[in-house]
Structures are given as structure tokens and as C-alpha cells.
MARZAMI-942118 format. One line per field, with one value per residue (C-alpha): residue number from 1; residue in one letter; x, y, z. Coordinates in pm, 1 decimal. Example, Ala and Ser with C-alpha at 12.3 -4.5 7.8 and 13.67 -1.06 7.14 Angstrom:
2
nr <- c(1,2)
rest <- c(a,s)
x <- c(1230.0,1367.0)
y <- c(-450.0,-106.0)
z <- c(780.0,714.0)
// end
This chain:
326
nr <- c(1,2,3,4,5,6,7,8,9,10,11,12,13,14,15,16,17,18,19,20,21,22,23,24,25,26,27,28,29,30,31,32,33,34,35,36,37,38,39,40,41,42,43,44,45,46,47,48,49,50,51,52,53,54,55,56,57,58,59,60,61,62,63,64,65,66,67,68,69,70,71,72,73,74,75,76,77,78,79,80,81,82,83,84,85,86,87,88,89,90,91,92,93,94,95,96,97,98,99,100,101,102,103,104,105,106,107,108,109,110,111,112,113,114,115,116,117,118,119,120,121,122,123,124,125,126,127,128,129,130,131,132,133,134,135,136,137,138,139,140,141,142,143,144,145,146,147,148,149,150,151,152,153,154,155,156,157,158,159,160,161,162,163,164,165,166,167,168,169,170,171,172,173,174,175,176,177,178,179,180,181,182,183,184,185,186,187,188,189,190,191,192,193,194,195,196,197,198,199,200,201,202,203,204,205,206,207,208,209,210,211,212,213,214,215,216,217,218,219,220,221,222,223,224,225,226,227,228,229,230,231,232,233,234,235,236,237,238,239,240,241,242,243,244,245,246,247,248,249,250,251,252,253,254,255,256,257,258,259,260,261,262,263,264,265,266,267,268,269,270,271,272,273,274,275,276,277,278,279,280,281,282,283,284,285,286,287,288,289,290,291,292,293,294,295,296,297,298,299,300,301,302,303,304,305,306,307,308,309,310,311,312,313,314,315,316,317,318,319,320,321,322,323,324,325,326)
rest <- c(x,x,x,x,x,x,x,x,x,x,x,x,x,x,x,x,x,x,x,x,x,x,x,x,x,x,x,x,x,x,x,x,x,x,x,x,x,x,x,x,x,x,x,x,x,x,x,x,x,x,x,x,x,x,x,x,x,x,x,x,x,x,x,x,x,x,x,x,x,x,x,x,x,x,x,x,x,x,x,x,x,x,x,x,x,x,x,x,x,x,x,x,x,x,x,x,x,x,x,x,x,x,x,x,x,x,x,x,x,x,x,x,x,x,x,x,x,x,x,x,x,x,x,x,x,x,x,x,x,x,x,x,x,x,x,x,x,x,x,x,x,x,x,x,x,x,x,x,x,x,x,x,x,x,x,x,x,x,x,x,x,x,x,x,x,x,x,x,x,x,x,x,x,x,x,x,x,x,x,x,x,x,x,x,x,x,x,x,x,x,x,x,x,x,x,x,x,x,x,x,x,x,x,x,x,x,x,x,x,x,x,x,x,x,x,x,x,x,x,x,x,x,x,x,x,x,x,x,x,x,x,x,x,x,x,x,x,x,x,x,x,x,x,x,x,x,x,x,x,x,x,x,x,x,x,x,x,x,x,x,x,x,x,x,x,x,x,x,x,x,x,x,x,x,x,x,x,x,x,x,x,x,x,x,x,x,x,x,x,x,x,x,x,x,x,x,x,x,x,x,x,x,x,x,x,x,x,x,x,x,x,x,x,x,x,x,x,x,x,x,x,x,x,x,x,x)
x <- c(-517.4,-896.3,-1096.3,-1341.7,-1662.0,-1821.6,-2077.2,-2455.0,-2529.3,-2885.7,-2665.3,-2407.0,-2714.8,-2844.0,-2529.4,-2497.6,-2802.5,-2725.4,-2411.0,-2541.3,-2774.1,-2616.6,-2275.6,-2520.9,-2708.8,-2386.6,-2297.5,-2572.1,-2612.7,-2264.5,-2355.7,-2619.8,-2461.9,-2192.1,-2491.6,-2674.8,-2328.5,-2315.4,-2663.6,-2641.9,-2336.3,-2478.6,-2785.3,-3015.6,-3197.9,-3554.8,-3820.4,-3612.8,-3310.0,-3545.9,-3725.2,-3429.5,-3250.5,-3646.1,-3558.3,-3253.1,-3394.7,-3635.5,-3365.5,-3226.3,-3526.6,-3546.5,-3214.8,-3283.9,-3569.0,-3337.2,-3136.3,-3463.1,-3558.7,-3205.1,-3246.4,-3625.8,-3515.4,-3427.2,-3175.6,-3253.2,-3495.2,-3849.7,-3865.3,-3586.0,-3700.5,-3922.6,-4322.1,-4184.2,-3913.9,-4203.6,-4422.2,-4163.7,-4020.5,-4354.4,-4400.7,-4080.8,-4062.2,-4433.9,-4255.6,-3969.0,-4229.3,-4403.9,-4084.3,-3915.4,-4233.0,-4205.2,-3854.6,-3855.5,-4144.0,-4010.8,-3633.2,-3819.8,-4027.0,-3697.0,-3531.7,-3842.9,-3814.2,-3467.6,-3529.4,-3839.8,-3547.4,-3318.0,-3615.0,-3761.9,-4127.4,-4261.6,-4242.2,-4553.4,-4640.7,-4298.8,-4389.9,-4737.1,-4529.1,-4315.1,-4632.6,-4850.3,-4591.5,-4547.9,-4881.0,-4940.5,-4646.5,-4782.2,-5089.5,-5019.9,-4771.0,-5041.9,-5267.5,-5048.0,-4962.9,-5327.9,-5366.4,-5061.7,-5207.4,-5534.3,-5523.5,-5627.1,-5859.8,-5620.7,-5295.1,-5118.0,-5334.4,-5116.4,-4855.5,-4959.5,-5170.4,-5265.5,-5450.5,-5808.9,-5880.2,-6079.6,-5847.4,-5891.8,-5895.3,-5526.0,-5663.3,-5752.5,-5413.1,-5236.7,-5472.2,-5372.6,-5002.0,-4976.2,-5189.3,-4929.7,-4700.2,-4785.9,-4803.0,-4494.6,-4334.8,-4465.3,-4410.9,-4068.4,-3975.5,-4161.1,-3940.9,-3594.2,-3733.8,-3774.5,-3434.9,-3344.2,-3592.0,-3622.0,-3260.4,-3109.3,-3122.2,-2962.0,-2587.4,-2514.6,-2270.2,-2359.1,-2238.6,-2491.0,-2761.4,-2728.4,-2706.2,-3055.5,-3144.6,-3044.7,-3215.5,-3533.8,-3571.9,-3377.2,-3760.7,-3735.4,-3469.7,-3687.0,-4018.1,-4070.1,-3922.4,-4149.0,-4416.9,-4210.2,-4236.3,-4239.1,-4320.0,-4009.0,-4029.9,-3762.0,-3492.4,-3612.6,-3687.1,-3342.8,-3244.0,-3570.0,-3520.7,-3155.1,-3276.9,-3527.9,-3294.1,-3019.8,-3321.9,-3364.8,-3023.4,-2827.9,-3190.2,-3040.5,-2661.5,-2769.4,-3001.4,-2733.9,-2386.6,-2518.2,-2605.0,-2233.4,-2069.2,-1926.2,-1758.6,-1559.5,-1510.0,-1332.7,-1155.5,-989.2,-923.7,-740.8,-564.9,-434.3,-389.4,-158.1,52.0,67.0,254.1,455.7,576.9,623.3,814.3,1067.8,1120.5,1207.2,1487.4,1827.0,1973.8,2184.7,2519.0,2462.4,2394.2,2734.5,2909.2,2741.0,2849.4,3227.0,3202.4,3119.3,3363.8,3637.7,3496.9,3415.9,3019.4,2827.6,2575.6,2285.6,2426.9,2288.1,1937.4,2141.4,2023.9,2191.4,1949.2,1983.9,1726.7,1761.7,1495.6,1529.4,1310.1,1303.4,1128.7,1011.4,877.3,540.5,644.5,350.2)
y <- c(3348.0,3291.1,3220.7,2925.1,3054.5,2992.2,2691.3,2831.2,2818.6,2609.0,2346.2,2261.9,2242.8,2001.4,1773.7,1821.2,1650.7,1350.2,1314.8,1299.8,1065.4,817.8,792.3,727.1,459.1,278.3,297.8,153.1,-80.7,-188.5,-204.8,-422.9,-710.3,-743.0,-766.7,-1092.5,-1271.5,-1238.5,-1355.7,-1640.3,-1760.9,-1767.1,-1874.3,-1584.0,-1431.4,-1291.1,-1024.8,-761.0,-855.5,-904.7,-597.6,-381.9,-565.2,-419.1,-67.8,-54.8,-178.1,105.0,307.0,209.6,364.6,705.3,780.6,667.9,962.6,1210.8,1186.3,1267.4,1578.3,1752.1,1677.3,1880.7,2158.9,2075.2,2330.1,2565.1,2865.4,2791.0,3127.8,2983.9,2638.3,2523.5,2466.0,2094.6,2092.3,2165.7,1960.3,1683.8,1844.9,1757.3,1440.1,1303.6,1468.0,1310.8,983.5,1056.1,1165.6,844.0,648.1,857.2,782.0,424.7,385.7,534.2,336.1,11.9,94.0,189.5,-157.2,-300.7,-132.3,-200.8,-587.7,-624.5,-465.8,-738.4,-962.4,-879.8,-826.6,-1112.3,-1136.4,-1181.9,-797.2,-781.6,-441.7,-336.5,-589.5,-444.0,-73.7,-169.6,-356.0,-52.6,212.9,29.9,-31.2,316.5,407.9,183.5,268.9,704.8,574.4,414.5,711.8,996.9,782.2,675.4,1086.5,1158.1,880.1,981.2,1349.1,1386.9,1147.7,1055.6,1099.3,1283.0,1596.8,1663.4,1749.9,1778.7,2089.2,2003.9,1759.2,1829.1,1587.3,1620.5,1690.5,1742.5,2064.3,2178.6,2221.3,1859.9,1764.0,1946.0,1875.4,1530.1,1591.5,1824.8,1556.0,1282.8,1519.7,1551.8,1218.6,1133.2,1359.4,1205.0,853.3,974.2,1134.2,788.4,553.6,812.1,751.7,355.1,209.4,376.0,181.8,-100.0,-184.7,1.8,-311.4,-510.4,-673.1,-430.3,-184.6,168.6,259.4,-31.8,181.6,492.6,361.8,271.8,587.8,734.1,550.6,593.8,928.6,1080.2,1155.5,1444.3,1590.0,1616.2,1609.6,1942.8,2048.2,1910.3,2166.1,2450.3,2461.0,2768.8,2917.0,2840.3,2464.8,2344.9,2609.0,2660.4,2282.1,2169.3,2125.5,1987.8,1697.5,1604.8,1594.1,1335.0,1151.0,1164.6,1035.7,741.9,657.8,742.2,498.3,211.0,245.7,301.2,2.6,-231.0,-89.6,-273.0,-594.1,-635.5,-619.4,-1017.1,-971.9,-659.5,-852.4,-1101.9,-908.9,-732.7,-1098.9,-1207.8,-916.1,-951.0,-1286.8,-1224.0,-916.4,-1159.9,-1438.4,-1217.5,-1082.3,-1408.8,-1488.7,-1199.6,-1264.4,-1599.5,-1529.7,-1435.2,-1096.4,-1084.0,-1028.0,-1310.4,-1579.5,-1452.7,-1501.3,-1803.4,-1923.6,-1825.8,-2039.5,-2341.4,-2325.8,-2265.7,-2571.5,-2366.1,-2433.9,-2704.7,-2799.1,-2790.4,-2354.7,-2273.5,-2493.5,-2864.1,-3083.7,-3494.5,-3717.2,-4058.1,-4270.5,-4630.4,-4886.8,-5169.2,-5482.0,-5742.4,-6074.1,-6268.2,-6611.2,-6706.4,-7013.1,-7284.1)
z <- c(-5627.5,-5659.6,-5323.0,-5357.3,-5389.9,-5065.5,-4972.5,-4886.0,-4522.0,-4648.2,-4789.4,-4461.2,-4298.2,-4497.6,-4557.9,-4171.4,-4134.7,-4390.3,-4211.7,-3856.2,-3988.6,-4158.7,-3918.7,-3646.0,-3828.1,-3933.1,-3557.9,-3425.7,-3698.5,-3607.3,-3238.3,-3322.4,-3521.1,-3250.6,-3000.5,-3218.3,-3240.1,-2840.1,-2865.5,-3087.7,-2898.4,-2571.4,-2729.2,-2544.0,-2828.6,-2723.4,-2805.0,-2695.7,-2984.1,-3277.1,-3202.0,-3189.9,-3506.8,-3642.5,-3524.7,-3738.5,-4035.7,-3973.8,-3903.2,-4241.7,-4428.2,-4259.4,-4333.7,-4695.0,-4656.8,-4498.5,-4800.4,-5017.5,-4768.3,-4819.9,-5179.0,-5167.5,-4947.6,-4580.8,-4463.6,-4731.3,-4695.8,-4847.0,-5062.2,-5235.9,-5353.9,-5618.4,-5632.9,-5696.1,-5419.0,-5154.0,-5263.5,-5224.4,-4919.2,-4712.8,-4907.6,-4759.6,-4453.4,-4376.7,-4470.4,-4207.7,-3898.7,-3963.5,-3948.9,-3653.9,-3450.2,-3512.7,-3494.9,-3114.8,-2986.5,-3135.7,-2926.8,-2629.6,-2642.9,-2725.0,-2397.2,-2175.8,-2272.6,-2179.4,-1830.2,-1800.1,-1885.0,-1602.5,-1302.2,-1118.5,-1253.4,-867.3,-853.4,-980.2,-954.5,-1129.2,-1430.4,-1474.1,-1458.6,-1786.4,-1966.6,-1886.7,-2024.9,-2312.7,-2358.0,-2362.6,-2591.7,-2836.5,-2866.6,-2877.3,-3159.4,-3348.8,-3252.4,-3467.8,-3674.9,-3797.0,-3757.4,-3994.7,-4268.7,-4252.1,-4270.6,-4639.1,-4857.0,-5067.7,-4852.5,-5162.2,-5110.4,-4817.6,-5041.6,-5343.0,-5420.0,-5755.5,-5566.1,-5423.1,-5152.3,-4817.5,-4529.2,-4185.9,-4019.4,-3928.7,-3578.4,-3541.9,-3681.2,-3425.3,-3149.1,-3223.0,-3206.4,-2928.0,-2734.5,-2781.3,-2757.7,-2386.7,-2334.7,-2522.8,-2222.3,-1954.7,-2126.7,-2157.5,-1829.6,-1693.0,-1927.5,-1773.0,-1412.6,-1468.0,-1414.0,-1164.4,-964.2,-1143.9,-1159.2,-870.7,-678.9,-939.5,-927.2,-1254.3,-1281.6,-1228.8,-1593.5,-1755.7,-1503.7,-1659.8,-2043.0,-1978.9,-1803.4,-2098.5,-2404.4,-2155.0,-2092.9,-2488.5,-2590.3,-2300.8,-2551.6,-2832.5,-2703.2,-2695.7,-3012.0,-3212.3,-3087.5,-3226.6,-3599.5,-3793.8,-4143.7,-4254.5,-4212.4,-4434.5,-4270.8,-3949.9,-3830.7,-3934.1,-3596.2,-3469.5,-3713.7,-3637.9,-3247.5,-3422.3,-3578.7,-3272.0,-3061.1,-3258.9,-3358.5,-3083.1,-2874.5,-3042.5,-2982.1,-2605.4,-2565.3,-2741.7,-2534.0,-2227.4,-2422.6,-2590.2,-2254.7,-2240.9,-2569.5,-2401.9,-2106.1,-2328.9,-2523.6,-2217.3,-2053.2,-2359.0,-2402.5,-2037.4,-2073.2,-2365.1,-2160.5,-1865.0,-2100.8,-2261.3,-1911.7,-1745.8,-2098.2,-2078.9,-1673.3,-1730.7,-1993.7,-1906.6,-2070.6,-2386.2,-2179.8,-1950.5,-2204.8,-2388.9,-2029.0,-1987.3,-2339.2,-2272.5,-1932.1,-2091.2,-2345.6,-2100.4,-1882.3,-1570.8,-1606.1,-1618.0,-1913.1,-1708.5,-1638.2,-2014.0,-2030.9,-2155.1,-1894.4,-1877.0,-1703.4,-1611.6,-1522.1,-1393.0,-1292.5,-1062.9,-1081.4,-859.8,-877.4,-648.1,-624.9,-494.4,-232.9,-180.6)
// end
């Protein structure tokens, strides 16, 4: 019997990564249709819906581009691949930090809405809290990501070496991106710290609390991963970008479980509803062997009709008339 020959360790890390990606997207994406037909219905759409329906369609693309980074590389060791397969390793994987760092800010804008939403807006200083983080997430997303598009004159010299462009120093690069870095983890430990004050005196459950806890603070997860790459970037950072995509992905499922909540709530009334009828139901009808007893009484003339459900009313009226005398 011949044994299979046996699948390279680079490629189930890749495919592990395309899977990851793409079950979580279709999750999430899932997650968020259900959470627009509870918003259309009760006719409650705002900022916080359209920008997370955005995230997933930026969600869409990245994992469009993971697909395209296993293809070049991504799991495999980079002695091992092509002077092609690099160059379009970094190409895409450039595409994929861009779209990772705007996926996450979007969510988090999408999560920090929705808790606007719920607050009374005469806490002043907690409103000006939420505008101020996102206000500063915003603009350290634009900040790398200006950083990542400008980096070479043209952009294609950062991947293509045939090309001969005028690039920044590497130092300035990662200046840049350790520098958001830091304040991506202190945006992030901010964003985890957030509803538990902002919503801890809220009539919400404690489970709806935490969701947003979490989706707040996942950044803390992979913040600091991203300041560990190595020579072997398309081996080595495998798991540093599946903690990227998990971190956006898993963002959205988190900040839409707490918005599809009524449809649960009616699904579990209805089906309790139904269980409560069909109980009542069964009580109310008498067992096999007593309807046959029943049955043999009546024919016998020992029971009346009305003993088996045949019921003989009569009903009578009596009118009287009387005469109006002058």
C-alpha cells in the first residue's frame, strides 16, 4: 500500500490562513445582514450600521488579497520561492496592511458609534471621551497609511526591484509604524477600558457588556505582533497575519452579536410559544384507552353525548310585547 506523499508544512500554513480568513468573513458577513434586517424593521439604521456594513465590504477585499499572498509565498520559507513570488509576496501583502489597518479603525468607529447610541449625550465629558479616541484612531490610521503609500516614488519600487524609485529610509518607515504602533496600544487598551464605564450603568445584560469589551480592546492581541517581523517574512509572520485578520474579522462578528439580540429574543418567544401550545394541546386530550372506553359507553347507552365532545343545546327566546297606553 503506498502512503500519500505528505503535504509541506509551508503549504497548511498557508491554506490555514485562507481558511481562517474566509470562514470568518462569511461569519461576520452573515452576522451582519441579519443585523440590517433588524435594522430596517425597526427602522433604526445609523452611522454606526453603514459603517460596519463598510467594514465588511473591506473585509471582502483583504481576504480576496490573502488568497493572492498564499498564492506568492505566505507560509512558505523565502529561500524557497521565486524572484517573482517575492516580488508579489510584498506587493500583496502591502495591499493587505493597508486594508487590515482600515478595516480595524472603520469597526472600532463602528463600535464607538453604537455606544454614543446607547449613552445619554448630557454626559458630556464621556461623549467628548469616544469623539476624542476616535478622533485619534482616525487620524494614526491615516498617518501609516499615507506612510505605507508613500514610501517609494512610484509605490511599485517597494516591490519591485527592477524598479528604481526614491524611497524613504527604512528607519523612517519603521519609526512611523512603531509610533502608531504605540499608540494603537494605548488606543486599544483605552477602547477595552471604555465600556466598562461607559455602559456599566446601563440596563444591558452583562454578556452584551463584555461583547463590547471585547471588539474594544482585540487590537491589544495583535498590537504587539506586528513589531516582531523577521527575515523570513513570508514563513515567519504567518501567525502575525492571521492575528490580523482574526482582529478584524472576528471586530465585526463582536460589534454585530449585541445588535441582533431582538431577533433571538423572538425566535426563543416563538419557539416557547409553540412548546406552550403544543403542551396545553396534549393536556387537554384524553388518552387513547379512554376515548375507546368512552366510545364503548356510548354505544351501550350508559354515557351521555356530551361524555365524548357531542354537545345538544337548546336555546329558546321569549319576547314579550307590550303596548304603550296614552
Amino acid at each position: 500500500m503506498e502512503v500519500a506523499p505528505a503535504v509541506p508544512e509551508g503549504l497548511l500554513r498557508g491554506l490555514a490562513y485562507v481558511s481562517i480568513s474566509w470562514v470568518t468573513f462569511a461569519i461576520g458577513f452573515v452576522l451582519v445582514a441579519l443585523r440590517m434586517f433588524v435594522r430596517v424593521t425597526h427602522r433604526t439604521i445609523g452611522w454606526d450600521d453603514h459603517l460596519i456594513v463598510a467594514a465588511v465590504v473591506v473585509a471582502f477585499f483583504g481576504s480576496i488579497t490573502n488568497v493572492y499572498q498564499v498564492a506568492n509565498g505566505l507560509g512558505r520559507h523565502i529561500d524557497t520561492l521565486t524572484a517573482g513570488q517575492r516580488s508579489g509576496f510584498q506587493k500583496w501583502t502591502l495591499i493587505a496592511e493597508i486594508q487590515v489597518i482600515i478595516g480595524t479603525c472603520v469597526t472600532k468607529i463602528s463600535v464607538s458609534l453604537f455606544i454614543l447610541r446607547l449613552i445619554n449625550r448630557t454626559r458630556k465629558k464621556t461623549t467628548y471621551l469616544i469623539y476624542a479616541l476616535m478622533a485619534t484612531v482616525i487620524v494614526t490610521t491615516v498617518a501609516l497609511v499615507i506612510t505605507f503609500l508613500l514610501e517609494c516614488r512610484p509605490l511599485n519600487a517597494v516591490y519591485n526591484p527592477r524598479v528604481h524609485g526614491k524611497c524613504y529610509s527604512k528607519h523612517v518607515v519603521y519609526g512611523v509604524a512603531y509610533g502608531q504602533g504605540a499608540v494603537s496600544i494605548i488606543t486599544d487598551f483605552a477602547c477595552a477600558a471604555l465600556p466598562i464605564f461607559v455602559l456599566r450603568n446601563l440596563q444591558m445584560k452583562r454578556k452584551t457588556k463584555i461583547a463590547l469589551s471585547v471588539i474594544m480592546g482585540l487590537g491589544v492581541l495583535t498590537a504587539f505582533l506586528y513589531l516582531n517581523y523577521k527575515k523570513d517574512v513570508t514563513h515567519a509572520n504567518t501567525v502575525n497575519v492571521i492575528f490580523a485578520v482574526l482582529e478584524e474579522n472576528v471586530g465585526i462578528i463582536a460589534a454585530t452579536l449585541p445588535t441582533i439580540r431582538p431577533l433571538f429574543r423572538r425566535s426563543i418567544t416563538r419557539i416557547n410559544s409553540v412548546d406552550a401550545a403544543k403542551d396545553t394541546f396534549t393536556a387537554r386530550q384524553p388518552s387513547t384507552r379512554a376515548r375507546n372506553a368512552q366510545v364503548r359507553a356510548l354505544e351501550e347507552g350508559n354515557l351521555p353525548l356530551y361524555g365524548v365532545g357531542i354537545t345538544k343545546t337548546t336555546s329558546f327566546s321569549v319576547a314579550s310585547n307590550s303596548r304603550q297606553s296614552n
